[in-house]
PyMOL Python script that loads the backbone (N, CA, C, O; Angstrom):
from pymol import cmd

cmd.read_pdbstr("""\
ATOM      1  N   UNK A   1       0.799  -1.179   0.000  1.00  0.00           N
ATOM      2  CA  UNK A   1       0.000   0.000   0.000  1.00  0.00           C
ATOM      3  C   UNK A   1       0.857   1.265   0.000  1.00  0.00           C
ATOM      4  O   UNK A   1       0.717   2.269  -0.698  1.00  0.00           O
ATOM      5  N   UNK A   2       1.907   0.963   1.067  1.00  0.00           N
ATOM      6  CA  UNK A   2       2.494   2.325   0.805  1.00  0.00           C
ATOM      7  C   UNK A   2       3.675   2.500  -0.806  1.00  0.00           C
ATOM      8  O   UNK A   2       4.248   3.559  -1.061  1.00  0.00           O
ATOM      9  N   UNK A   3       3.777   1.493  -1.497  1.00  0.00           N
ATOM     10  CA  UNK A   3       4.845   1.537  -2.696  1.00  0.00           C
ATOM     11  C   UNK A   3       3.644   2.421  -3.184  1.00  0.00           C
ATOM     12  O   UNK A   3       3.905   3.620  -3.288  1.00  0.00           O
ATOM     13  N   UNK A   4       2.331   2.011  -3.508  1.00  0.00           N
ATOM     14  CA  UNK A   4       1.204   2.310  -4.534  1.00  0.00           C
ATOM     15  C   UNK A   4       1.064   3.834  -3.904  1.00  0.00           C
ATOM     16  O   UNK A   4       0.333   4.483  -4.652  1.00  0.00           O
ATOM     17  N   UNK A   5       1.462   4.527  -2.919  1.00  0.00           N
ATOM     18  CA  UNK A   5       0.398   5.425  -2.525  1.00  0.00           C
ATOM     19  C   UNK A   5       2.023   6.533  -2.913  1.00  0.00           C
ATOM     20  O   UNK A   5       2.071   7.641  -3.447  1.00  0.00           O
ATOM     21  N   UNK A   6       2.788   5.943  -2.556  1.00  0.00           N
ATOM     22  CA  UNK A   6       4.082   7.204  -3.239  1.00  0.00           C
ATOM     23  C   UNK A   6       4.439   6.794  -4.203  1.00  0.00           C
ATOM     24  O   UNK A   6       5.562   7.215  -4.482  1.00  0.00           O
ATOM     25  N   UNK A   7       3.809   5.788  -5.284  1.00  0.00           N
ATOM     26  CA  UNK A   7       3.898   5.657  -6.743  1.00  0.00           C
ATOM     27  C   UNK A   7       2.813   6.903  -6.777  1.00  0.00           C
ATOM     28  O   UNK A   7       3.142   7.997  -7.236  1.00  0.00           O
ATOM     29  N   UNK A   8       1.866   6.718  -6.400  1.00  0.00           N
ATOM     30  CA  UNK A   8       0.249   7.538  -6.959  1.00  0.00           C
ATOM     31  C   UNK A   8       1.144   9.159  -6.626  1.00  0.00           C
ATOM     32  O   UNK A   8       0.994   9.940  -7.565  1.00  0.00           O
ATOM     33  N   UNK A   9       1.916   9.659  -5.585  1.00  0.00           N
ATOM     34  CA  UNK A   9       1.965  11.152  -5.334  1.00  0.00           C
ATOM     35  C   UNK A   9       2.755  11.337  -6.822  1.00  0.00           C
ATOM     36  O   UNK A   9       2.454  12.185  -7.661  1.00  0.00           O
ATOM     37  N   UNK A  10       3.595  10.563  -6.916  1.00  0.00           N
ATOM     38  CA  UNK A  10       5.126  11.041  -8.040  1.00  0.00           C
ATOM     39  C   UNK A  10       4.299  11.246  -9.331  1.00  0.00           C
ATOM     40  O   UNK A  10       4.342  12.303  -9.962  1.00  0.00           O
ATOM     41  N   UNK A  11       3.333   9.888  -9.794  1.00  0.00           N
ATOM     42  CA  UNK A  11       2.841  10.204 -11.021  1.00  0.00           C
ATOM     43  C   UNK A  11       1.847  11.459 -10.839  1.00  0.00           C
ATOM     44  O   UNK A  11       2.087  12.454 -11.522  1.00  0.00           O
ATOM     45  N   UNK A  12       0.958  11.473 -10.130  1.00  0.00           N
ATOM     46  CA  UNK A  12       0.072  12.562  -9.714  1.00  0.00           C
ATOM     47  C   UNK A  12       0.723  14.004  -9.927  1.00  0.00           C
ATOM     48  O   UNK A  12       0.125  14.961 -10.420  1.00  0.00           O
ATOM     49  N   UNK A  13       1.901  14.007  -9.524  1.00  0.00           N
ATOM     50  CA  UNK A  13       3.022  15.652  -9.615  1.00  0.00           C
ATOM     51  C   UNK A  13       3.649  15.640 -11.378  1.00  0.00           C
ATOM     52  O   UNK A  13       3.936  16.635 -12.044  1.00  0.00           O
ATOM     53  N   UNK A  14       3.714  14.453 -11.725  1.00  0.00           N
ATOM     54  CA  UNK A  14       3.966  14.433 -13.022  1.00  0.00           C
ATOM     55  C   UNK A  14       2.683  15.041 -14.079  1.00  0.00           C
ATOM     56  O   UNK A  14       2.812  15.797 -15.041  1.00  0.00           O
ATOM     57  N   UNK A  15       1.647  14.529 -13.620  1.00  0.00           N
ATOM     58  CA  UNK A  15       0.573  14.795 -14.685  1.00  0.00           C
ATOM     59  C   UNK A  15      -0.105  16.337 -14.701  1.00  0.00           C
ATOM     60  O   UNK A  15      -0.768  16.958 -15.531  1.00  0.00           O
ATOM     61  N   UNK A  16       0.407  16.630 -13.355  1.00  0.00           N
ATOM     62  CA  UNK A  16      -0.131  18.239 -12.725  1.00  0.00           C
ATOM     63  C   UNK A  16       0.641  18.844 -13.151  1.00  0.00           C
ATOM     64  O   UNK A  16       0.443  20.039 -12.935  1.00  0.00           O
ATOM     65  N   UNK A  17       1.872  18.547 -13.930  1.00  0.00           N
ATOM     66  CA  UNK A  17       3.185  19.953 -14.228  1.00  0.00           C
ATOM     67  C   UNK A  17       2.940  20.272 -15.820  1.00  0.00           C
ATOM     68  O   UNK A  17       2.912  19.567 -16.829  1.00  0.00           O
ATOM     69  N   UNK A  18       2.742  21.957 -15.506  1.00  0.00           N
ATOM     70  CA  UNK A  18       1.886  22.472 -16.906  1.00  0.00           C
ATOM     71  C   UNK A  18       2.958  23.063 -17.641  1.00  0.00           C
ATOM     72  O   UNK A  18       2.772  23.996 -18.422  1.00  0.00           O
ATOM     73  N   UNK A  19       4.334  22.433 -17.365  1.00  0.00           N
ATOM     74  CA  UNK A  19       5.630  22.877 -18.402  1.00  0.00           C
ATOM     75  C   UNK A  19       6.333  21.552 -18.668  1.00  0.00           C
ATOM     76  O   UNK A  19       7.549  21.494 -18.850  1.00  0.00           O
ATOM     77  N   UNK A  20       5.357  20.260 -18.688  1.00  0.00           N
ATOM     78  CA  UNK A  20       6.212  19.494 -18.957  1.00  0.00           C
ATOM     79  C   UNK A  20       6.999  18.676 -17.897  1.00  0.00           C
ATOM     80  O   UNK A  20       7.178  19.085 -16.750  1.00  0.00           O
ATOM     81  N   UNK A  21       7.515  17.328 -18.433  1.00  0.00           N
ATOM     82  CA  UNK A  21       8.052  16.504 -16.979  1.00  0.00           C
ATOM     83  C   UNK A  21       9.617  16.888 -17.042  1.00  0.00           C
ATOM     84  O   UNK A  21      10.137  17.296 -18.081  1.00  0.00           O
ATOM     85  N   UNK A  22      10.012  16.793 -16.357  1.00  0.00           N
ATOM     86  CA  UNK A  22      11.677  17.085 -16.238  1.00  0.00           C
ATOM     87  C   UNK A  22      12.187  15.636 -15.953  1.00  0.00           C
ATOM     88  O   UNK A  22      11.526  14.781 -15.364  1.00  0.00           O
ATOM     89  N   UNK A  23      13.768  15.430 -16.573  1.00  0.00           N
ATOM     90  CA  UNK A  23      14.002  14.380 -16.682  1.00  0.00           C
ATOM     91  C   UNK A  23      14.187  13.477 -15.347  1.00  0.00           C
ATOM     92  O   UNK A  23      13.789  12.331 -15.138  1.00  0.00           O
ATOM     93  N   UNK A  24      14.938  14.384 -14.484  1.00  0.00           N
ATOM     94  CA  UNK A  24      14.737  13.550 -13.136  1.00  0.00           C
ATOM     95  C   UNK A  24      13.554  12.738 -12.856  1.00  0.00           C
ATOM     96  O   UNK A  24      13.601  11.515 -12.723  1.00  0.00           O
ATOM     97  N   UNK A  25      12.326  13.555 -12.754  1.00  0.00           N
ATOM     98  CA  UNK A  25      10.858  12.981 -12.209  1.00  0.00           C
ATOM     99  C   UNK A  25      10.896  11.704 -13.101  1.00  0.00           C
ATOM    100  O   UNK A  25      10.897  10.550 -12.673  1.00  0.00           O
ATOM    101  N   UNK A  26      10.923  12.033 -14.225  1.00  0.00           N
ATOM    102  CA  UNK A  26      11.255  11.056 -15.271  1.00  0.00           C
ATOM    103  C   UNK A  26      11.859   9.319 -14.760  1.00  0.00           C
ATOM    104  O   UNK A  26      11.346   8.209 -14.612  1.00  0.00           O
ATOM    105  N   UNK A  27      12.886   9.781 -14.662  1.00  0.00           N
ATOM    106  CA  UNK A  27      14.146   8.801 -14.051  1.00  0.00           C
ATOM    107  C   UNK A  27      13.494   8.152 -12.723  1.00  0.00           C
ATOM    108  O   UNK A  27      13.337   6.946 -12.535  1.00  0.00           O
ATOM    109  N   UNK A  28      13.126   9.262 -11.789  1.00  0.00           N
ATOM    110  CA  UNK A  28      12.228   8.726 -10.587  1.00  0.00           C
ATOM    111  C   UNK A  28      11.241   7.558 -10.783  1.00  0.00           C
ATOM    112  O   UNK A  28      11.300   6.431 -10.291  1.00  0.00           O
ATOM    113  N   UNK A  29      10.405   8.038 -11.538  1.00  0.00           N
ATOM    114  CA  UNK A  29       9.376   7.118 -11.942  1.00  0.00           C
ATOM    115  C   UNK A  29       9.518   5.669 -12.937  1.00  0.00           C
ATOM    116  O   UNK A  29       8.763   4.700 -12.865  1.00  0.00           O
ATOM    117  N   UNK A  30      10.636   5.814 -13.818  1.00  0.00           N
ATOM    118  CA  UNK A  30      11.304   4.675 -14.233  1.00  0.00           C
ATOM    119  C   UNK A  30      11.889   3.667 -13.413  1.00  0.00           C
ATOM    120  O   UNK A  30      11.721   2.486 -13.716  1.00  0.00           O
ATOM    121  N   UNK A  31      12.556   3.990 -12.409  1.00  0.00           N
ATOM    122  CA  UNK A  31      13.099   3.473 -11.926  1.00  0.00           C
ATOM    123  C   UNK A  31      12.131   2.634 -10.723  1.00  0.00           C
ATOM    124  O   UNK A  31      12.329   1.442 -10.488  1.00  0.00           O
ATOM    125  N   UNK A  32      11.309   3.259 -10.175  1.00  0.00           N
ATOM    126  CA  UNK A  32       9.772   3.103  -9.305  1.00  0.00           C
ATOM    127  C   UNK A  32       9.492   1.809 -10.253  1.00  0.00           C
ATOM    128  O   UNK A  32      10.165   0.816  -9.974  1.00  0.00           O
ATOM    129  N   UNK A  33       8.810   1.727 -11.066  1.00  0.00           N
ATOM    130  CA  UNK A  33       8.000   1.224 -12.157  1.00  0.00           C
ATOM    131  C   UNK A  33       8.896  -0.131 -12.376  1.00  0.00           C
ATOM    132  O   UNK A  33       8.252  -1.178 -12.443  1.00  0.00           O
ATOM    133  N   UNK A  34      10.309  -0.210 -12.491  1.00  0.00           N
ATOM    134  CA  UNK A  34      10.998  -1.187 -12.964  1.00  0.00           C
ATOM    135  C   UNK A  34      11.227  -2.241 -11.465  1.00  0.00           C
ATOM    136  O   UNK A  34      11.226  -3.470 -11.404  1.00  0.00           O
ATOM    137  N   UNK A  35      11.444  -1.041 -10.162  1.00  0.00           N
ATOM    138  CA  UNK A  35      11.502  -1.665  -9.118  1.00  0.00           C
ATOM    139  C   UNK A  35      10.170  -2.692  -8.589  1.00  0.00           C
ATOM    140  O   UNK A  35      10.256  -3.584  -7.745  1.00  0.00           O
ATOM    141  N   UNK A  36       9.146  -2.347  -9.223  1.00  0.00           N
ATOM    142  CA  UNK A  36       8.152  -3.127  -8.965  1.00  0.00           C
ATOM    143  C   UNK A  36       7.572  -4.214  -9.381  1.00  0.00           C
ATOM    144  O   UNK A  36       6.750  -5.020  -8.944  1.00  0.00           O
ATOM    145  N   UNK A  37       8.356  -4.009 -10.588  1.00  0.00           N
ATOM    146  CA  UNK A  37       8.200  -5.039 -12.067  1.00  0.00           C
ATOM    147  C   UNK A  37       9.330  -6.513 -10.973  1.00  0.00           C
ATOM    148  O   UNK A  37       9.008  -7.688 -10.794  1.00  0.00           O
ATOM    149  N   UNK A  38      10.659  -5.757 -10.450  1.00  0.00           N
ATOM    150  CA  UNK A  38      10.920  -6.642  -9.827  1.00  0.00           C
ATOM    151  C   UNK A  38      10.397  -7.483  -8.532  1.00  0.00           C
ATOM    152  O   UNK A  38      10.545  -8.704  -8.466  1.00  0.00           O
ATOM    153  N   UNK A  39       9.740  -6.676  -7.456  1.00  0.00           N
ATOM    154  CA  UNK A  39       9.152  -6.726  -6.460  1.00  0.00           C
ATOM    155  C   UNK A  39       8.256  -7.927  -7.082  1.00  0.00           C
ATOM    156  O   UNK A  39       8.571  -9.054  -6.701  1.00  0.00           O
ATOM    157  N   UNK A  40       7.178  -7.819  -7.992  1.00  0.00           N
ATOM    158  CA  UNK A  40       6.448  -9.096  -8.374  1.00  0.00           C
ATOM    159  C   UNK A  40       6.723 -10.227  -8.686  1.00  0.00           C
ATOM    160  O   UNK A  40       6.263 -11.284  -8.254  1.00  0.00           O
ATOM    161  N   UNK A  41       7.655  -9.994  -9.624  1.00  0.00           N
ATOM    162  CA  UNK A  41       8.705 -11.475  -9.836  1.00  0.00           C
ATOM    163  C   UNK A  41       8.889 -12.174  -9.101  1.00  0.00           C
ATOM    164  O   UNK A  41       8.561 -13.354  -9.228  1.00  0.00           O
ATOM    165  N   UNK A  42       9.699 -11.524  -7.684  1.00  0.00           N
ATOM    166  CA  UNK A  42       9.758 -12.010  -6.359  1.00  0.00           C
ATOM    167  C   UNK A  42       9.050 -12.671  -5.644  1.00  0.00           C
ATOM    168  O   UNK A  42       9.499 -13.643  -5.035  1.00  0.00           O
ATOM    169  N   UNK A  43       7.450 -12.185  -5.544  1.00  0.00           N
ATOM    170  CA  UNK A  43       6.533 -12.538  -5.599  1.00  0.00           C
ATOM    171  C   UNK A  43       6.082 -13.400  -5.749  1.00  0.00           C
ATOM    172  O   UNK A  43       5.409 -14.133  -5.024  1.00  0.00           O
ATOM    173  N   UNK A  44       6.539 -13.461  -7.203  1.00  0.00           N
ATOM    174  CA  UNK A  44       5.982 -14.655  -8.358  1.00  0.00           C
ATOM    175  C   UNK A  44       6.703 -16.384  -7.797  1.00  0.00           C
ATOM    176  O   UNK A  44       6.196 -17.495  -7.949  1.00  0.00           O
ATOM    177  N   UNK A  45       7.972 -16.019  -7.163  1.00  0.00           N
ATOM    178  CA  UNK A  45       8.798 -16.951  -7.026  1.00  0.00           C
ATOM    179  C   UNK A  45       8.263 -17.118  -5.204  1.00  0.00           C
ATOM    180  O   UNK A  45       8.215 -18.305  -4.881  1.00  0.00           O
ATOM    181  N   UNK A  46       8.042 -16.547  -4.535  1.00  0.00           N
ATOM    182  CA  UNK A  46       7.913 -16.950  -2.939  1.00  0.00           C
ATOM    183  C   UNK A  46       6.668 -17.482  -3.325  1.00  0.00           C
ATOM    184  O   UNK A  46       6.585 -18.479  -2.608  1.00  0.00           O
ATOM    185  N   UNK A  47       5.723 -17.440  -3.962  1.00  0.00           N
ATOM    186  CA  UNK A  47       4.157 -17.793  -3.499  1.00  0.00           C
ATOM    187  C   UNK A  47       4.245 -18.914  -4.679  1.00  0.00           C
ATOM    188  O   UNK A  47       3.050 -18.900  -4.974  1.00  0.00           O
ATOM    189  N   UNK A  48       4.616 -19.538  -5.253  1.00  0.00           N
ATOM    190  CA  UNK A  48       4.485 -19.898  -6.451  1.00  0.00           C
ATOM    191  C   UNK A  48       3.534 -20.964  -6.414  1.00  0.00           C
ATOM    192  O   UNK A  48       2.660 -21.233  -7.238  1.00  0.00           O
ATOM    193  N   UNK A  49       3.936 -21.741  -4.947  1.00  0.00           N
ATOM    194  CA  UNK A  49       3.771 -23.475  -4.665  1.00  0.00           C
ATOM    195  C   UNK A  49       1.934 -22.902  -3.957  1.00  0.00           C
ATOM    196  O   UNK A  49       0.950 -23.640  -3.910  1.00  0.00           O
ATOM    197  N   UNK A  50       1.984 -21.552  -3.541  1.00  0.00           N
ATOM    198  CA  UNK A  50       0.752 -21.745  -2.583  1.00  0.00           C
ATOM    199  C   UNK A  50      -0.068 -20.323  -3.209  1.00  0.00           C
ATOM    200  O   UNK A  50      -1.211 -20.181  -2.773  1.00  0.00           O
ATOM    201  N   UNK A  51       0.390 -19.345  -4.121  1.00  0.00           N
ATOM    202  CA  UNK A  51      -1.060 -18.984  -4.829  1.00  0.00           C
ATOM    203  C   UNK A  51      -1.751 -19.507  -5.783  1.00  0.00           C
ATOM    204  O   UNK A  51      -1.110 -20.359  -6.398  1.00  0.00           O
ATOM    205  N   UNK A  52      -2.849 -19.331  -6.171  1.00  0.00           N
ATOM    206  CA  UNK A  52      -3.395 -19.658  -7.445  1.00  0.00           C
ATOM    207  C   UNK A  52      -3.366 -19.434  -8.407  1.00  0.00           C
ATOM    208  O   UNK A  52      -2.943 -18.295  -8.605  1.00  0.00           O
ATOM    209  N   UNK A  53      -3.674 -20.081  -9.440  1.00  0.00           N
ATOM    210  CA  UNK A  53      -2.778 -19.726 -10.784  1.00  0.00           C
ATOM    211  C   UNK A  53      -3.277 -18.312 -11.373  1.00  0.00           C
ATOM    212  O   UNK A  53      -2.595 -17.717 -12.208  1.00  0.00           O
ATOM    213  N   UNK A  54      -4.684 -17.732 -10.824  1.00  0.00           N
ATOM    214  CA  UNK A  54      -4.967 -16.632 -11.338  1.00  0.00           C
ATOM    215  C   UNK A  54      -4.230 -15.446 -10.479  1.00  0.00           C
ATOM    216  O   UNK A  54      -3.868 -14.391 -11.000  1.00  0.00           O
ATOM    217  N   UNK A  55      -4.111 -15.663  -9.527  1.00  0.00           N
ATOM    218  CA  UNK A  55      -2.926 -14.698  -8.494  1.00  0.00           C
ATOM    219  C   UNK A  55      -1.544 -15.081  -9.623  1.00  0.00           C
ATOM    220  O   UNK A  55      -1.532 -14.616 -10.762  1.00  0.00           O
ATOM    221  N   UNK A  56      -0.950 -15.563  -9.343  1.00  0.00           N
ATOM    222  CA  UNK A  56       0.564 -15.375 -10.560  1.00  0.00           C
ATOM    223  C   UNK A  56       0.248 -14.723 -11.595  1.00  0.00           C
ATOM    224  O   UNK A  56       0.781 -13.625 -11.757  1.00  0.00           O
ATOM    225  N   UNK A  57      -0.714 -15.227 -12.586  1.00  0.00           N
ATOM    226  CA  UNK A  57      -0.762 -14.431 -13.576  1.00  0.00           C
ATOM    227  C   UNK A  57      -1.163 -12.817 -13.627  1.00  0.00           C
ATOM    228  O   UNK A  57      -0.937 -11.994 -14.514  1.00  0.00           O
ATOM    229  N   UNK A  58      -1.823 -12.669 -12.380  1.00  0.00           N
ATOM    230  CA  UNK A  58      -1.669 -11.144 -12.037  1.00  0.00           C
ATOM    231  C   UNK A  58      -0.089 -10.669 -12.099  1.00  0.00           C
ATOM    232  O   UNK A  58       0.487  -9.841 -12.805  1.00  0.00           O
ATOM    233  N   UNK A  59       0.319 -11.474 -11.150  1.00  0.00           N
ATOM    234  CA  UNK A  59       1.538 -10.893 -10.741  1.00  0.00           C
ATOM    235  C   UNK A  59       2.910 -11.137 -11.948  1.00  0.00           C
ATOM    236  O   UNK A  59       3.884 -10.386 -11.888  1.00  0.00           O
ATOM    237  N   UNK A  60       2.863 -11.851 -12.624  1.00  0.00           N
ATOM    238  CA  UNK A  60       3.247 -12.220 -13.941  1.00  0.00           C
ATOM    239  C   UNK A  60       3.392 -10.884 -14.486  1.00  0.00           C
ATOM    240  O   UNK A  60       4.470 -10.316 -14.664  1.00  0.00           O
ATOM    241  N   UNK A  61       1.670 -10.186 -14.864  1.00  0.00           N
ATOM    242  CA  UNK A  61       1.162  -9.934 -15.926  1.00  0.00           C
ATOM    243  C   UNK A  61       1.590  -8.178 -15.840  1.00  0.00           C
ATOM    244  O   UNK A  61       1.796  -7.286 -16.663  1.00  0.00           O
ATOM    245  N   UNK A  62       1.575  -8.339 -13.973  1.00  0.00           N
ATOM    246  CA  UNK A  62       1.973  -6.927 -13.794  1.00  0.00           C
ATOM    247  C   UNK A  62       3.507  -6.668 -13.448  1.00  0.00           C
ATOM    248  O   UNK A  62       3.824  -5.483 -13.343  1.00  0.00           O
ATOM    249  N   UNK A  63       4.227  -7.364 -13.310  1.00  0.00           N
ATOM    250  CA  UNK A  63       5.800  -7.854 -13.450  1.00  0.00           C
ATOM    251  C   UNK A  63       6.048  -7.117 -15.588  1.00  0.00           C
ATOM    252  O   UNK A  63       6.916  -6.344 -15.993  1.00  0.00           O
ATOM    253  N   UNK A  64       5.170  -7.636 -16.215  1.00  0.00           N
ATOM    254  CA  UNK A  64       5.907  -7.487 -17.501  1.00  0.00           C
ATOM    255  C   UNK A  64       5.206  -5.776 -17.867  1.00  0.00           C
ATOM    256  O   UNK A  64       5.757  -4.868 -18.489  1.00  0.00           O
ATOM    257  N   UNK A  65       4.235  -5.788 -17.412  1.00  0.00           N
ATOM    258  CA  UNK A  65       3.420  -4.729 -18.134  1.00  0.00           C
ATOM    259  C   UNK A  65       3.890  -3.628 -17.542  1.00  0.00           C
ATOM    260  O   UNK A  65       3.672  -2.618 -18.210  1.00  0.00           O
ATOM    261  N   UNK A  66       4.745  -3.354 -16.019  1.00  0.00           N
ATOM    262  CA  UNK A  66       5.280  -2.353 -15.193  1.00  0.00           C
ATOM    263  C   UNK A  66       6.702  -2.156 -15.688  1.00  0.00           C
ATOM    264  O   UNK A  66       7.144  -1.011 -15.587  1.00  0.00           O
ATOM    265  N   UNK A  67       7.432  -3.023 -16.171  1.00  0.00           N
ATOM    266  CA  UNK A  67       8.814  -3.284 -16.378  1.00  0.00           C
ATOM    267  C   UNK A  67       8.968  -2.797 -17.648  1.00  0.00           C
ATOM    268  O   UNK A  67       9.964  -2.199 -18.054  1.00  0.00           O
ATOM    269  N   UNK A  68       7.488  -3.183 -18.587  1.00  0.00           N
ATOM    270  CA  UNK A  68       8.329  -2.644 -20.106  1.00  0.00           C
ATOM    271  C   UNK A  68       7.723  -0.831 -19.550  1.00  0.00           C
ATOM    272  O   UNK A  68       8.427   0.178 -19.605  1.00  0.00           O
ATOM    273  N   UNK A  69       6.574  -0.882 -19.158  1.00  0.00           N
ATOM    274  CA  UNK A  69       6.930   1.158 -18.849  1.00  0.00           C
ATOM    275  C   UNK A  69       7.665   1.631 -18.485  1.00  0.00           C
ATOM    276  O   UNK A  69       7.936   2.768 -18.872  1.00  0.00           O
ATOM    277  N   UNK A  70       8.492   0.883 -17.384  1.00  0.00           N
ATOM    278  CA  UNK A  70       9.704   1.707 -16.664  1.00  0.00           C
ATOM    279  C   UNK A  70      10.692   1.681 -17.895  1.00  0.00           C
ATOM    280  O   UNK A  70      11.342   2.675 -18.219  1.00  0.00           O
ATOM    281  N   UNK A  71      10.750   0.639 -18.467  1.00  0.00           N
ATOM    282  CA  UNK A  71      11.673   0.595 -19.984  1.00  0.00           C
ATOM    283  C   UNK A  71      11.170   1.770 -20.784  1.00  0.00           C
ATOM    284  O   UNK A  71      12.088   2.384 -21.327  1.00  0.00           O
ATOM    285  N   UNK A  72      10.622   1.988 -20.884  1.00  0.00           N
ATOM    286  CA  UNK A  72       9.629   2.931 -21.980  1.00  0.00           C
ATOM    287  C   UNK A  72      10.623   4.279 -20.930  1.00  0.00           C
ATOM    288  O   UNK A  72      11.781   4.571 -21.229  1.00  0.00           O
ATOM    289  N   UNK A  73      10.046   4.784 -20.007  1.00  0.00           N
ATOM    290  CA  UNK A  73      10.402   5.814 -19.444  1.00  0.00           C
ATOM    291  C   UNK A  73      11.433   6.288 -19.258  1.00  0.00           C
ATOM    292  O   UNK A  73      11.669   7.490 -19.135  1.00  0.00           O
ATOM    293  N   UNK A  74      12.588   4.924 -19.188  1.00  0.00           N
ATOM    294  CA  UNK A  74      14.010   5.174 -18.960  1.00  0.00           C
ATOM    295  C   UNK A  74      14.583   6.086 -20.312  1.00  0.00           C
ATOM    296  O   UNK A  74      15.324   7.056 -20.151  1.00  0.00           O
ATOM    297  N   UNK A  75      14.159   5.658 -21.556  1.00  0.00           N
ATOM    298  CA  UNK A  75      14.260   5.633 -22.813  1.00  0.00           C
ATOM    299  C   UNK A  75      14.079   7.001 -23.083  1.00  0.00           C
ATOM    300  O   UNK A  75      14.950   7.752 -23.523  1.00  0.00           O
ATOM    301  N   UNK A  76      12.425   7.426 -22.685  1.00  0.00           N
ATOM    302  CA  UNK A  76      12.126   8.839 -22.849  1.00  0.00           C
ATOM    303  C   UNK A  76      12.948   9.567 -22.294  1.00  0.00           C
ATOM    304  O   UNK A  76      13.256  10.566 -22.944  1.00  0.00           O
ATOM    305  N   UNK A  77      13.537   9.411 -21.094  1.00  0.00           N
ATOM    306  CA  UNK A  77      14.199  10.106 -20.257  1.00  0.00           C
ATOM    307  C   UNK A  77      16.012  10.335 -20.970  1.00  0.00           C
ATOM    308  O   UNK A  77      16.875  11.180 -20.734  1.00  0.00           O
ATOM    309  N   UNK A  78      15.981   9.425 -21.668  1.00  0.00           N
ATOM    310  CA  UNK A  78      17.023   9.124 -22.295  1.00  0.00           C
ATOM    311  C   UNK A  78      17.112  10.616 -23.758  1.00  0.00           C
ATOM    312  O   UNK A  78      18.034  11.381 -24.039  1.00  0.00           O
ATOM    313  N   UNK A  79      15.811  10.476 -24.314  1.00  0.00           N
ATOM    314  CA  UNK A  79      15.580  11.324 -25.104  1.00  0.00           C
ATOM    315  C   UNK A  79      15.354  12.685 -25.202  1.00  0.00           C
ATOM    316  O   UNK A  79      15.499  13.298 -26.259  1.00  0.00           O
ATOM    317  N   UNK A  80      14.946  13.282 -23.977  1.00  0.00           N
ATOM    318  CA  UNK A  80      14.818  14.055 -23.471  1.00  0.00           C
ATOM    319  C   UNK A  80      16.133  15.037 -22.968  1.00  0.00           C
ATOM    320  O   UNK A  80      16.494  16.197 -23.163  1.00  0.00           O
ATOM    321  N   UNK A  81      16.780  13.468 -21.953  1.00  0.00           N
ATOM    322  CA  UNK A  81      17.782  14.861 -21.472  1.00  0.00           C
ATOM    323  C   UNK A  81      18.855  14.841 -22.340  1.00  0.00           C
ATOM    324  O   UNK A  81      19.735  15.698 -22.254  1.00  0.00           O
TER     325      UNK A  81
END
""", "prot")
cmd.dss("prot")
cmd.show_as("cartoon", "prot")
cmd.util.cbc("prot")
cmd.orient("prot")
């Protein structure tokens, strides 16, 4: 709860800035995004034997789908600065 709730402030300050994101915030949030992509994996591997197969594939699904944005973002950030 608390990763999700200071993921939610960073993107929230990102979407509110009316000149544009700066590359840091940028980098911040890439790096957030990729850290979580790992955090699930982790996940994926402690619970493996005792969640259900529709729990993994959450966590799977949000492992790949968080990881290629933080990829995406690193990139922009790349382009940017």
């Amino acid at each position: 709860g608390i990763a999700n709730l200071a993921y939610s402030c960073v993107s929230f300050t990102l979407a509110m800035r009316s000149h544009g994101v700066t590359v840091p915030y940028l980098r911040v949030i890439a790096v957030a995004n990729v850290a979580w992509a790992v955090c699930c994996a982790v996940f994926t591997v402690v619970w493996f034997n005792s969640a259900s197969v529709f729990g993994l594939g959450q966590l799977v699904g949000e492992a790949v789908f968080v990881g290629g944005l933080g990829l995406l973002e690193w990139r922009a950030a790349g382009r940017a600065g």
